[in-house]
N, C-alpha and C positions, 0 to 999 in steps of 0.2 A: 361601625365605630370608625373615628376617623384617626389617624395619628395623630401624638401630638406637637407636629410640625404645622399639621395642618388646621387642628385648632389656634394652635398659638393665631397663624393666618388668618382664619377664620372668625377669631373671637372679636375684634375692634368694628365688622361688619354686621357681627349680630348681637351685640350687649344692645343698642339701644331699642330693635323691633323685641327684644325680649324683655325690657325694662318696662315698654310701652304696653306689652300685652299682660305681663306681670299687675301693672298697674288697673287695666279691664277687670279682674280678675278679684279685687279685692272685694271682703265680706263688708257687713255693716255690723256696727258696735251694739253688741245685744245686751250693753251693762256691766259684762265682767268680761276683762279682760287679762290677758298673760302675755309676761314679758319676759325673754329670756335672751342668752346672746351665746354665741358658742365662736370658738376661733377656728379660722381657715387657713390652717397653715402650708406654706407656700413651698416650703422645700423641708426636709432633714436639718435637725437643728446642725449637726457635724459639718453641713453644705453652707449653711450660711453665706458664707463670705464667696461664694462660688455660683452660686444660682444670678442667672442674668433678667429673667424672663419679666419680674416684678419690680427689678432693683429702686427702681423709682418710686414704688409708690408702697410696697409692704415696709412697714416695719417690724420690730422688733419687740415681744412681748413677754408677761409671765404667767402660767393659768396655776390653777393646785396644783396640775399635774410635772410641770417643768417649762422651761423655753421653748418657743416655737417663733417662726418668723412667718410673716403674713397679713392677713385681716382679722375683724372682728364681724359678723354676722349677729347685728338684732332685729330679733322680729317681734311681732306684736300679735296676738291673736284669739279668737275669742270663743265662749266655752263650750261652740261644734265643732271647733279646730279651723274654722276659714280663717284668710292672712288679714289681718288689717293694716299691717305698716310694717316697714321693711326697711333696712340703713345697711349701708358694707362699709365699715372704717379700716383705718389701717388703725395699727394695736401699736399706741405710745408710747414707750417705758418709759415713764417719770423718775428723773433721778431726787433721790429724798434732800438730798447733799443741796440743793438749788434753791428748799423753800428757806423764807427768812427763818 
């Protein structure tokens, strides 16, 4: 296990040989397929305003469950469980007050 000082370090040198092998790795569409999305949150919702490490790029989100800050995780996959498509968004919060 590495710390994670040294992940942090570590991460921006191996997201993309892991993005590229992630991508070798996908299945093929056997017709039915499933889609789900689950959020990655990024600190303590109490921490919000305090967490550095994402600031840039997590937002800020709401699931059934409560607030969380972070990403959103969807994936795509088909009905042996192999991956067939993959997205990491940052999680929006739409304010309602904005549409016409």
């Amino acid at each position: 296990m590495v710390s994670y000082n040294r992940f942090v370090e570590l991460m921006p040198r191996v997201l993309l040989p892991l993005l590229v092998y992630l991508h070798t790795q996908l299945g093929r569409c056997s017709g039915i397929s499933f889609v789900d999305a689950t959020s990655l949150h990024v600190c303590h919702p109490a921490r919000i305003h305090q967490h550095r490490v994402f600031r840039a790029d997590a937002r800020r989100g709401k699931t059934s469950v409560g607030w969380f800050d972070g990403f959103k995780l969807h994936l795509v996959v088909n009905d042996r469980g192999d991956l067939l498509a993959f997205c990491l968004t940052p999680r929006v919060l739409l304010d309602t007050r904005q549409r016409g």
